[in-house]
C-alpha positions in Angstrom: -8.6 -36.0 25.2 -9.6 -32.6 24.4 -12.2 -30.9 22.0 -15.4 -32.4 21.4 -15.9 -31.9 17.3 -13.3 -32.2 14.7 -11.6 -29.4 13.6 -13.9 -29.2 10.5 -16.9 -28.7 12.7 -15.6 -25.7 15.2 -16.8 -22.7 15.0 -14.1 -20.2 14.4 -16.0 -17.0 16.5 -17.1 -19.6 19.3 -13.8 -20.6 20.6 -11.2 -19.4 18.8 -8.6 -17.2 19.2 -7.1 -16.1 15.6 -7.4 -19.5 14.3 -6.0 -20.8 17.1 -7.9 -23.1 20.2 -8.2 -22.2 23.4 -7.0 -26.1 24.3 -3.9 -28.5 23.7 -4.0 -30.2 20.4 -2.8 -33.6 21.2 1.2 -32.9 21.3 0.9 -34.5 25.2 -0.6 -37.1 26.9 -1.1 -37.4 30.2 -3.0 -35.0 33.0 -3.5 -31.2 32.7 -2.0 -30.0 35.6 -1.6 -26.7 34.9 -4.0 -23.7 35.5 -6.7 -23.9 32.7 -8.7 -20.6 33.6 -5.0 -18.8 33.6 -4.1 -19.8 30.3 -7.4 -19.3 28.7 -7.6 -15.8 29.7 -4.0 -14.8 28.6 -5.0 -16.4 25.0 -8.1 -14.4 24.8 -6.2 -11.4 26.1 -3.7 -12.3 23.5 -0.6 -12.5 26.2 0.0 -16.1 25.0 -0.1 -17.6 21.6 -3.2 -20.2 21.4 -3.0 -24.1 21.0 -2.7 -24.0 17.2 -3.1 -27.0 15.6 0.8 -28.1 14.9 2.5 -29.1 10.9 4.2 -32.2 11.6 6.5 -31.3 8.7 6.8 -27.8 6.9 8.4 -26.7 3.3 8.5 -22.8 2.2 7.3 -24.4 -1.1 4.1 -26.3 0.0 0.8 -25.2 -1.4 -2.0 -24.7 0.4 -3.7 -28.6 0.1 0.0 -29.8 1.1 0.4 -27.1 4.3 -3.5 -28.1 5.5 -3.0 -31.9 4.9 0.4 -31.6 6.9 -1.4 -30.4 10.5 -1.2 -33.0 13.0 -4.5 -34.9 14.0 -6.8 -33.4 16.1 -6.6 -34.5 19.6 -10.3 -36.0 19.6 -9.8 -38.4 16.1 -9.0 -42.1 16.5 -5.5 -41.8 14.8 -4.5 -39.2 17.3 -4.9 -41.0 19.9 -2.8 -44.2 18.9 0.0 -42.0 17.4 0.2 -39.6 20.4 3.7 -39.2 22.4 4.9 -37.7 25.1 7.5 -35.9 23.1 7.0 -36.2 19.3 10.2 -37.5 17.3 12.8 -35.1 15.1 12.4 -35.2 11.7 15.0 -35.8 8.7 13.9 -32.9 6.8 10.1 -31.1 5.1 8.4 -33.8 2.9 4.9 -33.5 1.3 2.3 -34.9 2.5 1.9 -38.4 0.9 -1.3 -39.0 -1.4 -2.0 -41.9 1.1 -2.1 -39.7 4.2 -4.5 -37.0 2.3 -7.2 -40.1 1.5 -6.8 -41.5 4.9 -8.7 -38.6 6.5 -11.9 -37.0 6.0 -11.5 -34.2 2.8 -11.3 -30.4 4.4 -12.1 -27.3 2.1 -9.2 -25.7 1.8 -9.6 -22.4 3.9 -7.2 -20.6 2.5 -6.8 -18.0 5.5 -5.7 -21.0 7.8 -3.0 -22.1 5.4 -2.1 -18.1 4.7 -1.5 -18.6 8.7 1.4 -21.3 8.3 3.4 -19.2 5.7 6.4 -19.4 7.5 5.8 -21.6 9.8 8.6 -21.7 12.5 9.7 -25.2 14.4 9.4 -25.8 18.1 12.8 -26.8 19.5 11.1 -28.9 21.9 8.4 -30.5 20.2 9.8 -30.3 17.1 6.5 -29.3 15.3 5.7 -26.6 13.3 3.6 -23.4 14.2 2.4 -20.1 13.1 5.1 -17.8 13.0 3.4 -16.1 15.9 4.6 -18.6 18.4 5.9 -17.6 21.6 9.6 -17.0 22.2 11.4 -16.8 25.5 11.9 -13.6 27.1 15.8 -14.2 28.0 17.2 -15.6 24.9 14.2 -15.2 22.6 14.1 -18.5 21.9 10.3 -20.2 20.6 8.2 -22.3 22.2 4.8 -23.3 21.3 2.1 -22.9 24.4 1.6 -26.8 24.5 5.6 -26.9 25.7 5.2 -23.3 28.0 2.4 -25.1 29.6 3.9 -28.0 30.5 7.1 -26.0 32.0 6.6 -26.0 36.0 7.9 -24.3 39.2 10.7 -26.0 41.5 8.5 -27.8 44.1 9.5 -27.3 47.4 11.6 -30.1 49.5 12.4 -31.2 52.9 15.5 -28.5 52.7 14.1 -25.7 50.6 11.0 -24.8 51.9 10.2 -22.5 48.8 8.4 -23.1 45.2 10.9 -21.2 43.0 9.8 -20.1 39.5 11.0 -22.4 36.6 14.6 -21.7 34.8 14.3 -21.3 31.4 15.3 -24.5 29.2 17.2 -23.2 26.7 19.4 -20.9 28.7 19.0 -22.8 31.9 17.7 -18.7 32.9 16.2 -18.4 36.4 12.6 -17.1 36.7 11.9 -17.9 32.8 9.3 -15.9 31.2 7.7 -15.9 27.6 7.0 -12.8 25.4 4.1 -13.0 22.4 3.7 -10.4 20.2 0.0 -11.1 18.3 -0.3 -10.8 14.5 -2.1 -7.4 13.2 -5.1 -8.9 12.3 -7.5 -10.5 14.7 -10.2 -13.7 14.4 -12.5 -15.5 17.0 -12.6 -14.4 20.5 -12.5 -10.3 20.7 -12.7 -10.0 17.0 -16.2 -9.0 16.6 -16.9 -6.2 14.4 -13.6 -6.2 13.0 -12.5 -7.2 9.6 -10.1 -10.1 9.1 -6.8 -9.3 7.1 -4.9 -12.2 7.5 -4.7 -12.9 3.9 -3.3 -10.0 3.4 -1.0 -8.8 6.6 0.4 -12.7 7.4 3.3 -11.7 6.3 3.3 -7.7 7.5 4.7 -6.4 10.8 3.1 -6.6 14.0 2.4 -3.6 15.9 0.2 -5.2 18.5 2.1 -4.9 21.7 3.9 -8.0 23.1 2.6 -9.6 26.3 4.9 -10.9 28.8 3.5 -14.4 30.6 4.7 -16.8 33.3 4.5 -20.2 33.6 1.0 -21.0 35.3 
C-alpha cells in the first residue's frame, strides 16, 4: 500500500509538498475510496495539510535522532504492513525511542529540517499520532485532524427514505456540513517551491501569514 521507495529514497522537489506526501502514510488499511485527484490538488494548492509521515509518540524534549526515529513506518516497509490498524491505539504518555527500535530499521541522516518540522508537534484526536503543528483543524470548533482522518470522513449516503447525499457532520461537535481550515507554514518545499529559498529552520516556530484554505470532505 502506497509509495514505491522508502522514505530515504524520495525526492523532496518530485512529490512533495513541504515535507509532506502527496499520499496516506499507512495510518489505514483498507480501500481508497475517496477522490485522489481532489485531494492531490488541494495539497499542492496548499488548502489541505499533506500526508506527513506521523510520530507515534512526541516529547517537547526529544532531540532530533529521537523525533526522526519516532515517525511511524512508511506505508511500503515490511513492518508497516504487519503493524498497521484500522485505528491506531492511545498512548500512556511521550517515551523515547528505544535503542532497539533505532537498530531495527535502516540508519537515516538526520535531516535536520524534517525534525525542525515536528517541533511542536500536535496529536490527532482521532488517530492519536503526532503531526506537524500545521495540521488541519476543523472549521466549527477548530479542532485538529490530520488529512489521513479528513479523508476518510464521508457524506450521508442516500436511503430508501432520504433520497439525498448530505455533507458529513463534523465529529467532534457532531456540526452539520463539517469543513476543515489549514493555514500553511511561511516557508515553502517541494511542489510550488521552485526558486524559493527554504526557511524552515528558521520560521518553524514563526507566525504564518499564508492565508488559510477552507476544504470539504471529497
Amino acid at each position: 500500500m502506497g509509495n514505491t521507495g522508502s522514505s530515504s529514497g524520495r525526492p523532496h522537489n518530485d512529490d512533495t509538498v513541504d515535507y509532506g506526501y502527496l499520499t496516506p502514510q499507512g495510518v489505514y488499511t483498507g480501500p481508497r475510496d475517496w477522490n485522489h485527484a481532489v485531494v492531490t490538488q488541494f495539497i499542492v494548492d496548499r488548502k489541505l495539510a499533506p500526508f506527513y509521515r506521523p510520530l507515534e509518540e512526541y516529547s517537547d524534549d526529544w532531540d532530533d535522532e529521537q523525533i526522526l526515529a519516532a515517525r511511524r513506518e512508511p506505508p511500503d516497509s515490511d513492518h508497516n504492513s504487519t503493524d498497521a490498524a484500522t485505528h491506531p491505539d492511545s498512548r500512556d504518555g511521550p517515551k523515547p525511542p528505544s535503542q532497539a527500535r533505532r537498530s531495527s530499521t535502516p540508519k537515516e541522516p538526520c535531516r535536520i529540517p524534517e525534525a525542525a518540522l515536528y517541533r511542536g508537534a500536535v496529536e490527532c484526536p482521532i488517530c492519536f499520532l503526532y503531526y506537524p503543528s500545521n495540521i488541519n483543524h476543523s472549521r466549527c470548533c477548530d479542532q485538529a485532524i490530520c488529512t489521513e482522518c479528513f479523508v476518510q470522513i464521508k457524506r450521508i449516503e442516500p436511503t430508501t427514505t432520504h433520497l439525498v447525499s448530505e455533507p458529513a457532520a463534523c465529529p467532534y461537535c457532531v456540526q452539520d456540513n463539517f469543513g476543515i481550515i489549514y493555514t500553511p507554514p511561511p516557508w515553502r518545499a517541494g511542489i510550488g517551491s521552485e526558486g524559493m529559498v527554504s526557511m524552515l529552520p528558521l520560521l518553524v516556530h514563526a507566525p504564518t501569514f499564508a492565508p488559510a484554505g477552507d476544504s470539504h470532505p471529497p
